[in-house]
C-alpha positions in Angstrom: 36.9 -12.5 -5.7 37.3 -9.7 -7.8 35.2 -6.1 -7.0 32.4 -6.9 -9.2 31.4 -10.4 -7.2 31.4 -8.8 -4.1 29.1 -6.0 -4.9 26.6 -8.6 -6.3 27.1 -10.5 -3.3 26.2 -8.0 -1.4 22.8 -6.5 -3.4 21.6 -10.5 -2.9 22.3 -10.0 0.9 20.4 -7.1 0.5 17.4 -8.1 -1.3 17.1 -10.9 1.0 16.5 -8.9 3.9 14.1 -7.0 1.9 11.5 -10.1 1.5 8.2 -8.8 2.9 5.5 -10.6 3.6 2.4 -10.0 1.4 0.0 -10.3 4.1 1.9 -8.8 6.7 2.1 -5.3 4.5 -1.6 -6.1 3.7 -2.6 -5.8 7.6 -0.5 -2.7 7.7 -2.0 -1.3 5.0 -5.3 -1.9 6.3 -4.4 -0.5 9.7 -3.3 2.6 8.4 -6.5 3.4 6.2 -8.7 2.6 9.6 -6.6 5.4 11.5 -7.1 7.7 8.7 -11.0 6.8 8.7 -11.0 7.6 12.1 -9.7 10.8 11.9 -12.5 11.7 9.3 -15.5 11.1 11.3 -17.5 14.5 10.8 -15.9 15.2 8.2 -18.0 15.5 4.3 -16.7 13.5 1.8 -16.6 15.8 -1.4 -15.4 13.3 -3.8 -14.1 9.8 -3.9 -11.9 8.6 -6.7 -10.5 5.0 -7.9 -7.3 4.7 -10.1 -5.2 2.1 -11.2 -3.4 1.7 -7.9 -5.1 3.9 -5.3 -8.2 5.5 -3.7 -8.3 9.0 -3.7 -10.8 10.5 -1.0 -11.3 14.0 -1.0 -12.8 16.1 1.6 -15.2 19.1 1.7 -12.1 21.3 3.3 -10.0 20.2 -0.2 -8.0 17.8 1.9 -7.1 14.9 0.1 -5.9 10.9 1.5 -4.8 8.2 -0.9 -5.4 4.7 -0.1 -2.9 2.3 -1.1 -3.0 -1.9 -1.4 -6.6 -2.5 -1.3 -6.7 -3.2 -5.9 -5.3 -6.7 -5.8 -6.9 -9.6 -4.4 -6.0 -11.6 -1.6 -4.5 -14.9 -2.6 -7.2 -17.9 -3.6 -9.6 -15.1 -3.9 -12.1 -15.1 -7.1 -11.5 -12.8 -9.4 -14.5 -10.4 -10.8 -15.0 -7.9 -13.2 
């Protein structure tokens, strides 16, 4: 096995650790937004925001909070536009 092989071998070992499971991160993603939705009750909502892969919530006090994996659809869900 020459040096080349080897380091291929071992980027595949990576990669297959790295398999994640869509609706695993989904449910984390989704926990996370609660706990910031928590944390703004009180709070005024200036201006709310949706771009190609995020939701941008901005607060009266300028803070900002992005929202991440909420644009796709779940799988076997219907598709609308």
């Amino acid at each position: 096995m020459n040096a080349q092989e080897g380091t291929a071998g071992g980027v595949d070992e990576l990669l297959n650790l790295l398999e994640i499971d869509p609706d695993a991160l989904r449910e984390a993603e989704f926990m996370q937004a609660q706990a910031i939705l928590d944390s703004l009750v009180g709070e005024t909502i200036a201006r709310a925001s949706m771009e190609d892969c995020r939701i941008v919530v901005e607060t009266a006090s300028g803070n900002r909070y992005f929202f991440y994996g909420f644009m796709g659809n779940a799988p076997g869900a219907a598709t609308e536009r």
